[in-house]
Structure formats: C-alpha cells, structure tokens
C-alpha positions as CSV (number, residue, x, y, z in Angstrom):
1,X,-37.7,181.2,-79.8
2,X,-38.9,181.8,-76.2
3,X,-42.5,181.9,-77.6
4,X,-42.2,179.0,-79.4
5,X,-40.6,177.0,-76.1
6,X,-43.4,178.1,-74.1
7,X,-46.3,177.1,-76.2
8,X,-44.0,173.5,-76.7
9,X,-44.5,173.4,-72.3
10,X,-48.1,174.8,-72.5
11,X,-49.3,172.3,-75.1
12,X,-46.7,169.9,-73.1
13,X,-48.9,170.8,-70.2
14,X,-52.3,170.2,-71.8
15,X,-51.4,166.9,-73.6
16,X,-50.8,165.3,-69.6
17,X,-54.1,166.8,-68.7
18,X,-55.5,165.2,-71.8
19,X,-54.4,161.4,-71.3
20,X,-55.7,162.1,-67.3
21,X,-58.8,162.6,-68.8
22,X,-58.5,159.8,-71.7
23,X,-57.6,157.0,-68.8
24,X,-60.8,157.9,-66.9
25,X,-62.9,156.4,-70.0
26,X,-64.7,158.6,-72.6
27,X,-67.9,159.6,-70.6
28,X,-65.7,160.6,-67.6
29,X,-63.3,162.8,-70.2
30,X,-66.2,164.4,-71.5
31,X,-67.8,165.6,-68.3
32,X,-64.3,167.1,-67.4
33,X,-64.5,169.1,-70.6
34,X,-68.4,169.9,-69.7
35,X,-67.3,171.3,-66.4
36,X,-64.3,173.1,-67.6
37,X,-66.4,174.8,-69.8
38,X,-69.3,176.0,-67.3
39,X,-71.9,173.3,-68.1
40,X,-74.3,173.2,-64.8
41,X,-75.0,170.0,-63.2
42,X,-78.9,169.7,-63.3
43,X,-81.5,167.0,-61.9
44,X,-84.4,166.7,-63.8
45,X,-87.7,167.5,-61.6
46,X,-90.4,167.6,-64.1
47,X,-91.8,164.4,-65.8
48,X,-91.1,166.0,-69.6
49,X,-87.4,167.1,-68.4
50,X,-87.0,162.8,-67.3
51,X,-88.3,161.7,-70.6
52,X,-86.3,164.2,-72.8
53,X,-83.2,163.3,-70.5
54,X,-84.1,159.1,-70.9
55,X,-84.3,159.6,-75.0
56,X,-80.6,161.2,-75.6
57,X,-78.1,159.2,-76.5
58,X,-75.6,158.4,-73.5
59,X,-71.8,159.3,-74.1
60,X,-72.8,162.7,-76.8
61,X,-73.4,165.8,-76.0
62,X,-77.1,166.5,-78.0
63,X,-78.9,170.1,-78.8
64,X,-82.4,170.5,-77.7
65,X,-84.9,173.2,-77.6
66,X,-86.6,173.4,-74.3
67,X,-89.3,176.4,-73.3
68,X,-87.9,178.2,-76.7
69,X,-84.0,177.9,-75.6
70,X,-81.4,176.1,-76.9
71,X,-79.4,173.9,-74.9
72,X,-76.9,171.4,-75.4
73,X,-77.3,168.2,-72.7
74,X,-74.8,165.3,-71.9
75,X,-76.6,162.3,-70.0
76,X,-75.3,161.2,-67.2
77,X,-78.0,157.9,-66.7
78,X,-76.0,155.9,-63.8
79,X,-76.2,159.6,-61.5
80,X,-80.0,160.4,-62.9
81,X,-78.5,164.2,-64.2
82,X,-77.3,165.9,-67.0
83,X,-74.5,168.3,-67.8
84,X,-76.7,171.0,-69.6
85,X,-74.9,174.4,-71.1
86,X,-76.0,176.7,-73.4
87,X,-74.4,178.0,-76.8
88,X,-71.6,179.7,-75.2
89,X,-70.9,176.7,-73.1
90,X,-70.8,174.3,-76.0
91,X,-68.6,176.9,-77.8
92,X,-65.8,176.5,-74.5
93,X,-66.2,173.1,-74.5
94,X,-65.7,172.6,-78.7
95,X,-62.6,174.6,-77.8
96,X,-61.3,172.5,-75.2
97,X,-62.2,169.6,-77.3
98,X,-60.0,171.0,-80.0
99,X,-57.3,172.1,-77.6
100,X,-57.6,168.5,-75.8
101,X,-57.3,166.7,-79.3
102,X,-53.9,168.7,-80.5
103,X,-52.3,167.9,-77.1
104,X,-52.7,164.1,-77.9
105,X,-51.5,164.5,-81.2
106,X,-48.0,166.2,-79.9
107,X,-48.2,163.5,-76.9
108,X,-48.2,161.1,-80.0
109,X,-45.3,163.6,-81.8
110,X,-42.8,163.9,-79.0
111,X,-40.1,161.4,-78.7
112,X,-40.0,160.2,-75.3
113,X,-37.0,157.6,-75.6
114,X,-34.2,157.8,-73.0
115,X,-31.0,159.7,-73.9
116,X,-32.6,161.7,-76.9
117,X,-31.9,165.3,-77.1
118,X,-35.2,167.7,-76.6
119,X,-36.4,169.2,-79.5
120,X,-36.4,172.6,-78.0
121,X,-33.1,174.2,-78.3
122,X,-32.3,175.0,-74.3
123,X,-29.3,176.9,-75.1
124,X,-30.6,180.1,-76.3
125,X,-32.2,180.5,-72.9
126,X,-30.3,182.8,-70.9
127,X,-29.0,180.7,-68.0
128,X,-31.1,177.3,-69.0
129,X,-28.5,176.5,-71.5
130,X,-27.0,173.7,-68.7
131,X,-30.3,171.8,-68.8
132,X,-28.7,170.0,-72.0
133,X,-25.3,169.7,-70.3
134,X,-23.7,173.1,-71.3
135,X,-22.7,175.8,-69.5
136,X,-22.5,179.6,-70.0
C-alpha cells in the first residue's frame, strides 16, 4: 500500500515536471528531455557538419551516421547548434519520453475538483491518517 502511494507522489511528481515542460512549447520540452538524458550541446565548425545540421528537420530528433558513428541530432536553428547524443543517450531520453508521456496521462486521470476525497487511502499510514480529517 505504501509502495503503491509512493509511486502515486513520484508519478504525481513527474506529471508537474511534465506540464513545466509542455507550457514552454514542444521544441523547448524536447531539449529538456535531451539534456536530462546527457545529449551534448554542439556548434557545428565544419562546412559538411552546417549542411547536415541545415537539412534535418527542426522540432525531431533524426539518426545520422557521421565519420562511421551513429548519432541522434535535435536542431536547434534560431541558436545555430544541435543537441547531439549517441545510442545510449537517445535510449535515456525514449525513456523519459515514455515516463514524461504517463505522467500527463495521470495528470489527465486525477480528479482535481475541490472537496473530493484522494484516491490514496491516507489512513493506513501510520500517523498520516489525519491528512483526511481522522485521527489515530
């Protein structure tokens, strides 16, 4: 029960990072997951690096080969740089994308009306039980 009330608050948790992000617009959402998931700012020197980073599509994250590797690039045009990570990066940030997606879906889930009683049930926390007007 105590398990299932704490990954209620952690999801809880996630789903108000989640709308942060969603408010800032979708580029802006997507380089927050990029980051969180240890993508590296770069700014393209070389002339092939430029033309590779002017042909992606803006807004999507797209995998390239470059010199043999694989890489997976987000443009960011209006800043002239890139959010560039490689296969373990875009795995984090799949993940996050997941775990970002779920959290708006119980945003969506949870009744947020005044005067309704949480879904959680408070009392069988030792000591919490007067959260929901009870006492022990």
């Amino acid at each position: 029960m105590i398990r299932t009330a704490l990954k209620h608050l952690s999801v809880l948790a996630l789903a108000t990072l989640a709308v942060s992000c969603a408010t800032s617009g979708n580029l802006r959402s997507k380089e927050d997951l990029v980051i969180a998931a240890n993508f590296k700012v770069i700014k393209p020197t070389k002339p092939d690096q430029k033309a590779i980073l002017e042909k992606l599509p803006a807004d999507k994250i797209t995998r390239i080969t470059y010199s043999g590797k694989t890489y997976y690039v987000l443009p960011d045009r209006a800043d002239g740089q890139a959010y560039v990570g490689g296969p373990k990066q875009y795995q984090s940030y799949q993940q996050l994308s997941q775990a970002k997606e779920q959290a708006l879906e119980y945003d969506k889930d949870v009744d947020h009306k005044p005067g309704k009683k949480s879904a959680v049930n408070w009392s069988g926390w030792d000591g919490w039980s007067a959260a929901d007007g009870q006492t022990n």
